[in-house]
C-alpha positions in Angstrom: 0.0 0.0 0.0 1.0 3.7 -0.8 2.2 5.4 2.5 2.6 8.5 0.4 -0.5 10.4 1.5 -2.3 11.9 4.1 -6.7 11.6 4.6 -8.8 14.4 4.7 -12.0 14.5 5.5 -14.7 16.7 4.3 -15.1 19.4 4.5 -12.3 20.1 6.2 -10.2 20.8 3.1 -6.5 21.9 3.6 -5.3 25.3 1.6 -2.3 27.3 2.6 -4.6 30.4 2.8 -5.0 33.0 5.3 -8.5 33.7 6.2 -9.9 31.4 8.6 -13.0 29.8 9.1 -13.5 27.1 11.9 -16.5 25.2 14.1 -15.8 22.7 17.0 -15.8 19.5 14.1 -14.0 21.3 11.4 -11.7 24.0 10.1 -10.4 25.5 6.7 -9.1 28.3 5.2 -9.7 30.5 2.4 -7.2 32.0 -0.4 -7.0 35.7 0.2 -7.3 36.9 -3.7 -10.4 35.2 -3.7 -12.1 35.9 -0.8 -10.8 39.5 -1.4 -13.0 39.7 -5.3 -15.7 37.8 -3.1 -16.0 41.6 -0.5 -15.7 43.7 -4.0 -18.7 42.2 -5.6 -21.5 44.4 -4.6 -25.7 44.3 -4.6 -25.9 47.9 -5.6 -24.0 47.1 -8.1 -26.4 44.5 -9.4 -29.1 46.4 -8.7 -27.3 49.7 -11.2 -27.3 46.9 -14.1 -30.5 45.4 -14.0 -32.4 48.5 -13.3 -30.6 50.7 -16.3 -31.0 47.7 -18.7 -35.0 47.1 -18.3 -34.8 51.3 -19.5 -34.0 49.4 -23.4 -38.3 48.6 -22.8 -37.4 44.9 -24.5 -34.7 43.1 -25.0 -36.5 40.2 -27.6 -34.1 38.7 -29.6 -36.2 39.9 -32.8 -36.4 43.6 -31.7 -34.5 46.6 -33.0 -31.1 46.4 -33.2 -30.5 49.9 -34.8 -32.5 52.0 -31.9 -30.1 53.8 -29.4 -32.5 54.0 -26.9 -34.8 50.6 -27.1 -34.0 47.2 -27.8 -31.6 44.1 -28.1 -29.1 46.0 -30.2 -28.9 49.3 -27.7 -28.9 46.8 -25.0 -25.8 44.2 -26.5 -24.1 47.6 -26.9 -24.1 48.9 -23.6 -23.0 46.0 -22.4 -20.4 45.7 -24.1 -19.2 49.5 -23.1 -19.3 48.1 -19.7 -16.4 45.3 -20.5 -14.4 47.6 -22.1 -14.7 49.7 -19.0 -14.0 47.0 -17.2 -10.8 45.9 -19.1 -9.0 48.8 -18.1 -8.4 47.2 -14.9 -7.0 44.7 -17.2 -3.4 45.6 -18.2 -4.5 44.6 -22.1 -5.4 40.9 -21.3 -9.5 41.4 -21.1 -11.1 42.6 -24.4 -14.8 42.5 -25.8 -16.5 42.1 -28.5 -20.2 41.7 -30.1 -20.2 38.0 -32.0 -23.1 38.3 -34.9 -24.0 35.5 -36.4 -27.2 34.6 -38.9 -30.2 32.9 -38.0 -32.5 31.1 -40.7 -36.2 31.1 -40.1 -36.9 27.8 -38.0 -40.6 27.9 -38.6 -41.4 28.3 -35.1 -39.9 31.3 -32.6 -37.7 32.8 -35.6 -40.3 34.2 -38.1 -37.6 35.8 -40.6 -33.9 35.9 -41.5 -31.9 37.6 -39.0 -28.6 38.4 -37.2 -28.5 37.6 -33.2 -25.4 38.3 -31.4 -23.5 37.0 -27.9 -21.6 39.9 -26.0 -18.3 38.4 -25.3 -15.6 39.7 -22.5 -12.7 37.6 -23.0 -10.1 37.8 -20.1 -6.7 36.0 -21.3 -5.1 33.7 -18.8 -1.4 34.5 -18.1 0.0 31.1 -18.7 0.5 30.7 -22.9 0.8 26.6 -21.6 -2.3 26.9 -20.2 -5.5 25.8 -22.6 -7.5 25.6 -19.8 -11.4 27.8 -20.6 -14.3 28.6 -18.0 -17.5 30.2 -19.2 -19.6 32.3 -17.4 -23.0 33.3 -18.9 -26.7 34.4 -18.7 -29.0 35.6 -21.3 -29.8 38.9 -22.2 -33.0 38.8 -24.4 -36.4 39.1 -22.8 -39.9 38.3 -23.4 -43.5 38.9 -22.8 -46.6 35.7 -22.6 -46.6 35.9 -26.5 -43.5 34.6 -27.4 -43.2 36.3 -30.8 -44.4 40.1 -29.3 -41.0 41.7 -29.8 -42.5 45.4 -29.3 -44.3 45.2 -25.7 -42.5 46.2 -22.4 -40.8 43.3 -21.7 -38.4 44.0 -18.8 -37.3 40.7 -17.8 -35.1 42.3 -14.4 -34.8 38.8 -12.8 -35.4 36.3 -16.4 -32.6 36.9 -17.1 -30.9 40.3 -16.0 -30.3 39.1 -12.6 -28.1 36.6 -14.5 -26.6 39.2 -16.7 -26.0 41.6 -13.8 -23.6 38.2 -11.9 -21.8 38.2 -15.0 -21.2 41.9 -15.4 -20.2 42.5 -11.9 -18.1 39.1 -11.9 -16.1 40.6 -15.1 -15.4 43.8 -13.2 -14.1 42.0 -10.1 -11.7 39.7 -12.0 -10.7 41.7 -14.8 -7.5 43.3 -12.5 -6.9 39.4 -11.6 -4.2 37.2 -13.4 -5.5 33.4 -13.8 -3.8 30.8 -15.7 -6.5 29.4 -17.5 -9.1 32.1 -19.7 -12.1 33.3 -18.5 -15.2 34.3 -20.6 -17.9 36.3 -19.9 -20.8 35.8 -22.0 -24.1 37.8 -22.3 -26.3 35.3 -24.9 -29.3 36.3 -26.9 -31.9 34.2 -28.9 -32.6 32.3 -25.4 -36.1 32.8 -25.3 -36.2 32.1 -28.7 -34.5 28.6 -28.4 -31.1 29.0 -27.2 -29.5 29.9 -30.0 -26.2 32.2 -28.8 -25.4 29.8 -26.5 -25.5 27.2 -29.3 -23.5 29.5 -31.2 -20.7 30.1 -28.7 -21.0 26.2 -27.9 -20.3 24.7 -31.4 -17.6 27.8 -31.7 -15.8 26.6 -28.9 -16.0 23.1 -30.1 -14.2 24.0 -33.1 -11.3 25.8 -31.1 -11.1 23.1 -29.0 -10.3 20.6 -32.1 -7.4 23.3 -33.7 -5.9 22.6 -30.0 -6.5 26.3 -28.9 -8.8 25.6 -25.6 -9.8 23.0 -23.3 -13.5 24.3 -22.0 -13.4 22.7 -18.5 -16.8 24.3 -17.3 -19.9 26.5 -18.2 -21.6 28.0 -15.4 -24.9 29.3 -16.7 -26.9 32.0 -14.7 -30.3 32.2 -15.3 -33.0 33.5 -12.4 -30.8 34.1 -9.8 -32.4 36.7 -7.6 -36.0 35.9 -6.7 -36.9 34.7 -3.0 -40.4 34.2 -3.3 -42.6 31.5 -4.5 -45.7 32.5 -6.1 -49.0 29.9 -5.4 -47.0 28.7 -2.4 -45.6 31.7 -0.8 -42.3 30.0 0.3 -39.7 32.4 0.6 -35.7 31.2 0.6 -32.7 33.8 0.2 -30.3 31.0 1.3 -30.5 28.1 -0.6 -29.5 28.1 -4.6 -30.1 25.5 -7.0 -27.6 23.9 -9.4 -29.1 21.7 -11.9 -26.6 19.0 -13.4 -26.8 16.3 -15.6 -25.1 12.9 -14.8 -25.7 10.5 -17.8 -24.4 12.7 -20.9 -26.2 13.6 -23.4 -23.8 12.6 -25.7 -22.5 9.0 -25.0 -20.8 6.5 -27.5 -21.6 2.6 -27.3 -18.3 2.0 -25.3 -18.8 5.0 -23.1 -22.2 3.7 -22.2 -20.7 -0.2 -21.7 -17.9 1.5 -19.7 -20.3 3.5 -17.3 -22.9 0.8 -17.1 -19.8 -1.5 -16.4 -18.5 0.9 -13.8 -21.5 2.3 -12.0 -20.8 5.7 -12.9 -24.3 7.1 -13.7 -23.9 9.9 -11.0 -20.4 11.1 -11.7 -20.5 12.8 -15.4 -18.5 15.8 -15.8 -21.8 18.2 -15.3 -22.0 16.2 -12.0 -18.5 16.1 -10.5 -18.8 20.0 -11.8 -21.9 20.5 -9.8 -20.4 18.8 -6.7 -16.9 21.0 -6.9 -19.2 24.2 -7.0 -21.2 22.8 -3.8 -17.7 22.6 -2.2 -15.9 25.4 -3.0 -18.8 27.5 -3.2 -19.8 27.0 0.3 -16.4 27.2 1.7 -15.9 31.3 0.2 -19.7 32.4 0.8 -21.6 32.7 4.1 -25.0 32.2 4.4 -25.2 30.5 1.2 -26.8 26.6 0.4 -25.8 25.1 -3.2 -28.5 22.4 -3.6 -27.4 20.2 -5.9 -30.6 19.2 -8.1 -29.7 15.7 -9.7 -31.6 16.9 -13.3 -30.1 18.4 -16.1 -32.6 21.6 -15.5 -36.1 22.5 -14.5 -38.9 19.7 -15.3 -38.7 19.2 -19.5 -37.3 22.6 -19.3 -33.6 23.7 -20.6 -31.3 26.7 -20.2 -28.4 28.2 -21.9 -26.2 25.2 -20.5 -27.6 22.6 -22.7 -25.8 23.5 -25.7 -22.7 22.9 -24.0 -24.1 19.7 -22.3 -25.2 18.5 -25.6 -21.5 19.1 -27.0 -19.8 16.8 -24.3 -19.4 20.0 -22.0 -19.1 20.1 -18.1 -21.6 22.7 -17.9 -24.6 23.6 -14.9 -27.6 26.0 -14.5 -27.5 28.0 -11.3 -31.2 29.0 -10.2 -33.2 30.9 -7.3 -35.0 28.1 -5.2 -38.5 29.2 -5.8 -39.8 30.6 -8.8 -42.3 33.4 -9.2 -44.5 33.0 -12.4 -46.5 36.0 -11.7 -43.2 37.7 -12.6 -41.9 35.4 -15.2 -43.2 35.8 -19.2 -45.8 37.9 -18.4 -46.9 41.6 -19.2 -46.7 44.3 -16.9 -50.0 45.0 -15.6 -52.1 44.9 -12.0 -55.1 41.9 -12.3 -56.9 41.1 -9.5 -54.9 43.1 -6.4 -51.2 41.0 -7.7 -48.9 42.7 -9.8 -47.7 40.8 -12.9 -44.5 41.6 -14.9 -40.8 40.9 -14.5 -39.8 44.2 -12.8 -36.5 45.1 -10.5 -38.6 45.9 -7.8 -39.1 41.6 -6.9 -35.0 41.0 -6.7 -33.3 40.4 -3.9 -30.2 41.9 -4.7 -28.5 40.3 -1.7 -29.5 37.2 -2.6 -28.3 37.8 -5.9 -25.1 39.0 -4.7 -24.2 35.7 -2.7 -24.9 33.6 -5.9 -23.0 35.9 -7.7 -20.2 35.1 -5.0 -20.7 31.9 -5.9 -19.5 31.8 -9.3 -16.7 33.9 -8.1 -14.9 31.6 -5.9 -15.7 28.5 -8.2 -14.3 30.5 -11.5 -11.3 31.8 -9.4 -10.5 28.3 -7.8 -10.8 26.8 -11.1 -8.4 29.4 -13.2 -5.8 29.0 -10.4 -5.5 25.4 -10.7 -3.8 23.0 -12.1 -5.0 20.7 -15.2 -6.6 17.9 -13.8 -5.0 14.4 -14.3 -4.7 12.4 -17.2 -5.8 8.7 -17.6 -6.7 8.2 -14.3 -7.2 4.4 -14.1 -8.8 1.8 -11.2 -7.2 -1.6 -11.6 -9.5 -4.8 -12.3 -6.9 -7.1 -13.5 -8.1 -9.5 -10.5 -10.1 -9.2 -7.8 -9.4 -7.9 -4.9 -10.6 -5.7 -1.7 -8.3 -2.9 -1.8 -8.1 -0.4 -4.7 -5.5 0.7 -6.8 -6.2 4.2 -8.6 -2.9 5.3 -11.6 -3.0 8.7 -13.4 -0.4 10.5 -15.0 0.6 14.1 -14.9 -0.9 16.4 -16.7 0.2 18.7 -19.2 1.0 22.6 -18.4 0.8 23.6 -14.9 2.7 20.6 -12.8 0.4 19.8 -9.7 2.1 20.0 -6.5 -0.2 16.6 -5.9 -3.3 15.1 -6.3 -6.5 14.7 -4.3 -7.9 10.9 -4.2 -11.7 11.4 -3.2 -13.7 9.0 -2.1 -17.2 8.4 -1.3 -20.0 4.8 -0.3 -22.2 4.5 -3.4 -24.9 5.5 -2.1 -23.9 9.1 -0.8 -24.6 11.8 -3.4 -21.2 13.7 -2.3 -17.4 13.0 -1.9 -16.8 11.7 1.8 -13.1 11.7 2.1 -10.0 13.4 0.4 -6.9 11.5 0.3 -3.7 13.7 -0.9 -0.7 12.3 -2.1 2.3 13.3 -4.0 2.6 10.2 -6.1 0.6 9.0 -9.0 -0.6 6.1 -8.0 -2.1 5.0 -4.6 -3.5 1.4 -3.0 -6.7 1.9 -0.5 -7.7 -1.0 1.5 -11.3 0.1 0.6 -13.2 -1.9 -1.6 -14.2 -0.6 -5.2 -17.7 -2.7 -4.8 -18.3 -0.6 -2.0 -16.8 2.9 -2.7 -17.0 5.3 -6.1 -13.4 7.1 -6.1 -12.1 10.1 -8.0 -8.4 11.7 -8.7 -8.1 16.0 -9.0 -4.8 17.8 -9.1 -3.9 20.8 -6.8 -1.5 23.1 -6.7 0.6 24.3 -3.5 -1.8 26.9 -2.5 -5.0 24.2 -2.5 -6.7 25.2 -5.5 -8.2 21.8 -7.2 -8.9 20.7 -10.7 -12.6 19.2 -11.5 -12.3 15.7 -10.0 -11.9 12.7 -12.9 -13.4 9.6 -12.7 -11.1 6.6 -13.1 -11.8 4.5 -16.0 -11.3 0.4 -15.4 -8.1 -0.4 -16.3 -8.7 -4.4 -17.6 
């Protein structure tokens, strides 16, 4: 057996940080930078965004896009203003840009031939080794009950500015920061209309990915991230979040399927292991904050700008408000019946918002600081046996200053244990019948790659 390592047991995770955070069971400590961008991001200033972009009166992805004062175009344009201001922080490395591309008639939510556009901040990652890419996004188009009304006020301050707003005030806070890996901030349109920017920016990414210029390691999609209050059922919640997460992929081959059937890996896709690294980290940088971890891909046969990705083989997640207020979702502003109707600034909780917002932050940050995770990480079934033998090698870029070796019973939805060694390989005298394992890198100051599940090694 291995002696090299040492066992850790959640969440008592060990960083050389300097901000401390302990109870009588456990204790850990938080990087500095990020818990520093964490105090800078700011409800007011979520609040500035979403309230000055429902002034554009709609934001459908088949309104004007000449207007200066009304519409998706005004709107995609203003936003982008704000990156540039941003990247002044930047030292040259954050720049932005308004990606048109054309859209055919579908025969259904796209009535004629048009041009919808993603609003794209871009901050480069200060390692040229590093191919390492995290997206951040939320949709910026709006909408009314009728789908196709692209003229009515349509103000849409929490569907989806709220999500908007967490990527705007997330690309001010980092843009002065220098990450290895890239960082993209991503305003989408054509949402509403069926996903087509993040489609777009998806199959775009795809193709860099295959001339060898990124690796996209996660997409964290924001979409309805700042109401608190339930309609019908009256619940309210300003300290739990949903993360929705797919675990079988929607893209599987014949011998990926064999392999996870084989395996028992149904839970531990790379949307899932992404989903349970975000519960973690997220929850050790922000107080007062639950990440729920909903075991779906999204919302009951619903989808978000995430599924694109998902759909391309992408580790990518929806973060959501707990409760969901249809009086104040697709609807026109109007008063019926004493309730007041229309997706208006006035039903955020921008502190609520703010924490989710937070959120992203420490998990983007965490991410971009760490190390590639490890390469061909195999579990040994050459014979039977109860111990466990997990191999990896090393990955390329960034060298790990070791690896974590998580571990969890199959039945528990998240890791149990973390297991740190220096070597690349390790023997557990815990049984793989009984226990699902995976393998991340980390670095000296405890940031961690995305866990990787071992594949049988026969």
């Amino acid at each position: 057996m291995n002696k090299n390592f040492r066992l850790i047991i959640l969440p008592a995770i060990i960083t050389l940080l300097t901000v401390r955070v302990a109870t009588a069971q456990n204790a850990f400590k938080r990087d500095l930078s990020i818990a520093e961008m964490i105090d800078k991001i700011s409800a007011d200033s979520l609040k500035a965004y979403v309230v000055r972009l429902t002034e554009f009166k709609t934001r459908h992805s088949l309104s004007s896009q000449t207007s200066d004062k009304e519409g998706i175009g005004a709107a995609a344009r203003w936003v982008k203003n704000k990156f540039e201001q941003f990247s002044l922080k930047s030292d040259g490395r954050m720049t932005a840009d308004i990606d048109y591309f054309e859209v055919e008639p579908d025969g259904g939510r796209i009535d004629r031939k048009i041009n919808l556009m993603n609003v794209v901040a871009t901050l480069k990652g200060v390692d040229e080794k590093d191919k390492q890419l995290i997206v951040i996004g939320a949709h910026l188009d709006s909408r009314v009950a009728d789908i196709m009304d692209s003229a009515s006020y349509a103000p849409g301050a929490n569907d989806d500015l709220s999500g908007v707003a967490a990527v705007l005030e997330l690309a001010r806070v980092m843009s002065s920061a220098k990450f290895p890996a890239t960082i993209m901030f991503v305003a989408f349109t054509g949402e509403e209309q069926g996903l087509y920017g993040s489609r777009h920016l998806a199959e775009k990414i795809k193709a860099l990915e295959s001339e060898g210029k990124y690796r996209l390691i996660a997409m964290l999609n924001n979409d309805m991230i700042g109401n608190t209050v339930s309609s019908q059922t009256k619940l309210k919640d300003n300290i739990n979040v949903r993360v929705f997460s797919e675990s079988v992929p929607a893209v599987e081959s014949d011998a990926e399927k064999r392999k996870r059937i084989l395996s028992g890996s149904d839970y531990d896709g790379i949307s899932r292991q992404l989903a349970r690294y975000i519960k973690e980290v997220g929850e050790r940088y922000v107080d007062q904050i639950n990440v729920k971890l909903i075991f779906r891909r999204d919302r009951f046969l619903r989808g978000g700008d995430h599924t694109p990705f998902n759909r391309l083989g992408f580790a990518a997640v929806r973060f959501c408000e707990m409760n969901e207020n249809y009086f104040h979702q697709h609807e026109y502003v109007r008063k019926e019946n004493g309730i007041q109707y229309g997706d208006l600034p006035e039903f955020i909780d921008f502190e609520y918002a703010r924490k989710i917002t937070a959120v992203n932050c420490a998990v983007t940050a965490n991410l971009a600081l760490a190390p590639p995770r490890p390469e061909n990480v195999k579990i040994d079934v050459k014979q039977l046996s109860n111990t466990t033998k997990i191999t990896w090698d090393e990955p390329e870029g960034i060298k790990p200053a070791g690896y974590y070796v998580l571990m969890r019973e199959t039945y528990m939805p998240f890791w149990e244990k973390k297991i740190f060694t220096e070597s690349k390989a390790i023997e557990l005298p815990y049984s793989k019948d009984n226990y699902l394992f995976a393998v991340q890198s980390v670095d000296g100051e405890g940031h961690e790659s995305l866990p990787v599940f071992p594949d049988p090694d026969f």
